[in-house]
C-alpha positions as CSV (number, residue, x, y, z in Angstrom):
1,X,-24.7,-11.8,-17.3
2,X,-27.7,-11.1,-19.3
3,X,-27.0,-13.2,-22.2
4,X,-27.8,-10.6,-25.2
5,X,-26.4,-10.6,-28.3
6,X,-27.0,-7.4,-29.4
7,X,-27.1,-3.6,-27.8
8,X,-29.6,-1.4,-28.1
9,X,-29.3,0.9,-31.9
10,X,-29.2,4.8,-32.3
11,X,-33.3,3.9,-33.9
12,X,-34.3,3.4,-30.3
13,X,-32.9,6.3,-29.0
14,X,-34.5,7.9,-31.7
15,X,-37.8,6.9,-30.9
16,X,-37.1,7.6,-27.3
17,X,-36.4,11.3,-28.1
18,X,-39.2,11.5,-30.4
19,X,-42.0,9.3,-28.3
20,X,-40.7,9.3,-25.1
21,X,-44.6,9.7,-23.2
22,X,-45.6,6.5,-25.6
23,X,-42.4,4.8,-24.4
24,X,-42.8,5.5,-20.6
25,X,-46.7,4.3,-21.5
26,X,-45.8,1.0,-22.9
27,X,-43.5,0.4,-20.1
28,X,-46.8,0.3,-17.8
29,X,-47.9,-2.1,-20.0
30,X,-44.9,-4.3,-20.2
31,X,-44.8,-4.2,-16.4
32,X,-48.3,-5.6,-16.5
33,X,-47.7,-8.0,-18.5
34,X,-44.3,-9.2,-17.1
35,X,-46.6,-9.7,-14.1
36,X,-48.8,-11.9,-16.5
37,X,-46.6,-14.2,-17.9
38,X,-45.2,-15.0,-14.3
39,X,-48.7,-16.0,-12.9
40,X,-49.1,-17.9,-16.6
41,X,-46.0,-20.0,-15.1
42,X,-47.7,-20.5,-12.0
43,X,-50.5,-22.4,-13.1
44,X,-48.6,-24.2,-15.5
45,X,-46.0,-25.8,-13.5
46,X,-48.1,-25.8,-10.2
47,X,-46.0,-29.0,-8.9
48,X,-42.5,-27.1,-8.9
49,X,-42.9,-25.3,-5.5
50,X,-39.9,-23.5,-5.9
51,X,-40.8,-22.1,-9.0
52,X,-44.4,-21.0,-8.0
53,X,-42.7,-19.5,-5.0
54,X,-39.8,-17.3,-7.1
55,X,-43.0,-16.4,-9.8
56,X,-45.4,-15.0,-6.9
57,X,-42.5,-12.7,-6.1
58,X,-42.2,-11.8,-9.3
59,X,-45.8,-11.2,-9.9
60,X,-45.6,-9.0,-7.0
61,X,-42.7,-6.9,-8.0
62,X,-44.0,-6.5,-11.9
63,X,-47.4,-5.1,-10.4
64,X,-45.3,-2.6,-7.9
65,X,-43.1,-1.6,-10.6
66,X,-46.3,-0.7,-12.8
67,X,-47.7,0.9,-10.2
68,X,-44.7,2.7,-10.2
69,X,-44.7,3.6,-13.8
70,X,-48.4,5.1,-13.6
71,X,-47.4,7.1,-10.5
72,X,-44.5,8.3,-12.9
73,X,-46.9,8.7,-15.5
74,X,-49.6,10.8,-13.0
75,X,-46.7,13.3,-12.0
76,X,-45.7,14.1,-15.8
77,X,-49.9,14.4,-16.9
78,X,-49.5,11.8,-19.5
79,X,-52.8,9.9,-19.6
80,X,-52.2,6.1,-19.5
81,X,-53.9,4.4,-22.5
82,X,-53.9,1.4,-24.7
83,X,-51.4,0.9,-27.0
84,X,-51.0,-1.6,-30.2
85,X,-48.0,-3.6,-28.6
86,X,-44.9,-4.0,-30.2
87,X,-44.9,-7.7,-31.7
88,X,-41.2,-8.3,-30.1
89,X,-42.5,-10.7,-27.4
90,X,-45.2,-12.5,-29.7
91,X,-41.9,-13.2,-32.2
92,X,-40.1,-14.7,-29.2
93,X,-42.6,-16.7,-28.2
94,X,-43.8,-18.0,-31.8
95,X,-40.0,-19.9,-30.6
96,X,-41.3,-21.7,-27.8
97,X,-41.4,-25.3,-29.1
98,X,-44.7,-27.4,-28.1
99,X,-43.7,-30.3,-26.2
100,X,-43.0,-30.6,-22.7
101,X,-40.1,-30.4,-21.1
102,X,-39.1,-28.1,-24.0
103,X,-42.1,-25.9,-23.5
104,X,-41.1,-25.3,-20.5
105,X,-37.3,-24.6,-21.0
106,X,-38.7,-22.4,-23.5
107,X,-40.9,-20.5,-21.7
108,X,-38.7,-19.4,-19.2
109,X,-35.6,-18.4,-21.1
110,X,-38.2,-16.4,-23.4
111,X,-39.2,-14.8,-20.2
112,X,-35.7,-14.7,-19.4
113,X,-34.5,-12.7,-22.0
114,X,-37.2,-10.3,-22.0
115,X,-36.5,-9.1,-18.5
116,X,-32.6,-9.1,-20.1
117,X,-33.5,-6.9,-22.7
118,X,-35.5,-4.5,-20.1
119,X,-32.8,-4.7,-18.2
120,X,-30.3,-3.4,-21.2
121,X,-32.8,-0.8,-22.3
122,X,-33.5,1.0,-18.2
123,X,-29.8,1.7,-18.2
124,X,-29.9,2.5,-21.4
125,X,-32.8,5.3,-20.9
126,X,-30.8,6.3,-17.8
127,X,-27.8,7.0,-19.5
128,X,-29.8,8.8,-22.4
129,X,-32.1,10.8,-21.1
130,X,-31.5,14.3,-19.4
131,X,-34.2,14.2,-16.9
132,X,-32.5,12.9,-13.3
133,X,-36.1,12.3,-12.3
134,X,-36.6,9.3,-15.1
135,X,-33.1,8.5,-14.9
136,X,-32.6,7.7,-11.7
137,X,-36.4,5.7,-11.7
138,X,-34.5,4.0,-14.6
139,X,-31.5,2.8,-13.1
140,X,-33.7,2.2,-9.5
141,X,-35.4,-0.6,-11.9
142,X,-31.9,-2.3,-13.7
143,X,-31.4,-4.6,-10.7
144,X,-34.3,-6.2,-10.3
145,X,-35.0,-6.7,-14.0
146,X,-31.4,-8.6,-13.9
147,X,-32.5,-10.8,-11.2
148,X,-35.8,-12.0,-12.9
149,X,-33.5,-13.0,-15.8
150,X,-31.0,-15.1,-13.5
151,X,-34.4,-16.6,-11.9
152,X,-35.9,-17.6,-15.2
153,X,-32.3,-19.5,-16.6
154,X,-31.8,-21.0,-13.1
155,X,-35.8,-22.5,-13.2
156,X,-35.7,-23.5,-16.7
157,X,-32.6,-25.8,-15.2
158,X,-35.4,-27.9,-13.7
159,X,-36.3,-29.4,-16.8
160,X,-33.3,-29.3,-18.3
161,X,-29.8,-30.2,-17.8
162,X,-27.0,-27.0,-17.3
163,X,-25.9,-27.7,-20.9
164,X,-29.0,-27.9,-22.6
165,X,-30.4,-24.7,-21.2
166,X,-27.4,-22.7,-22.0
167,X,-27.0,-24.2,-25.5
168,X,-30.8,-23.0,-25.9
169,X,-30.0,-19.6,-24.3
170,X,-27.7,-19.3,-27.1
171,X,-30.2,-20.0,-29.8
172,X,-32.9,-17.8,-27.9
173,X,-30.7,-14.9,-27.8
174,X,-29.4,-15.3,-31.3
175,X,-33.3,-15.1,-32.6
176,X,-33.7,-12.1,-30.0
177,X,-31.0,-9.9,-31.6
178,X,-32.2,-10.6,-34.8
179,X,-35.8,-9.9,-33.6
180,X,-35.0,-6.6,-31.9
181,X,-32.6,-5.5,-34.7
182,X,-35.1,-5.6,-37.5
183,X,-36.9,-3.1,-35.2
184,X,-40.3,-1.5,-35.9
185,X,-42.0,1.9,-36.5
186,X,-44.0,1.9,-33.0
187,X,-41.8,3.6,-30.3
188,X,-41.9,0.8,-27.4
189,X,-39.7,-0.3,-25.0
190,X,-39.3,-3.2,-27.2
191,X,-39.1,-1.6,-30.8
């Protein structure tokens, strides 16, 4: 269903028991930016109705869900800051290829698996953590995270055929494994 290649390695859940404020804190941001990159999409691809239409909802969930996250943050005092990112989602998109329709394919399974690997990670969390306040928040979160990822491969269909976009999925998520399982040092929802 979510088209990974990889699960999520006992270095995360290292992190996550070491970091977890800077983890929940980066989630804010990747909310916000999940939010970004749907509204990026938007103005894009402005002449595909049907895709402007599934991004606004997407741009509206992203922004409740980070609302959510700095309510979450709020009741546990930790101060919502900046934070370097983690440079998972700048190596997946250093793979989106330039020309159009590709770009565009591209694009949208990037986004794709993204929300996949978000997805895989919440019920991670859930299952990991021993706080039934953040566990259940996480699991409250898996299926609209798994929703955006179908939305994003069923779009990226419009400007390619079935075959083509699951051949690239393939590729995408092949580079995504890789990508997530060389890790980094930074505890984020994406290290």
């Amino acid at each position: 269903m979510l088209h990974l290649q990889s699960t999520t390695s006992q270095r995360w859940f290292d992190q996550v028991d070491q970091s977890l404020p800077e983890i929940l804190i980066d989630h804010a941001h990747c909310e916000k930016k999940a939010a970004g990159t749907a509204m990026n999409l938007i103005f894009a691809y402005v002449d595909d109705i049907e895709l402007c239409r599934e991004m606004t909802l997407i741009v509206n969930e992203e922004l409740e869900h980070f609302h959510m996250v700095i309510d979450l943050l709020d009741r546990r005092g930790i101060k919502f800051r900046r934070l370097k990112p983690s440079s998972y989602g700048r190596q997946l998109n250093d793979l989106v290829r330039t020309g159009e329709p590709e770009r565009a394919v591209d694009r949208l399974l990037v986004a794709g698996l993204i929300e996949a690997r978000s997805c895989e990670r919440f019920s991670a969390l859930a299952d990991h953590v021993q706080d039934a306040e953040l566990a259940e928040f996480y699991r409250s979160l898996f299926e609209s995270e798994a929703r955006h990822h179908t939305t994003y491969t069923r779009l990226a269909k419009h400007f390619a055929s079935e075959e083509v976009v699951m051949q690239r999925l393939d590729e995408l998520a092949a580079a995504e494994a890789e990508i997530i399982g060389h890790g980094e040092d930074l505890p984020r929802m994406h290290s």
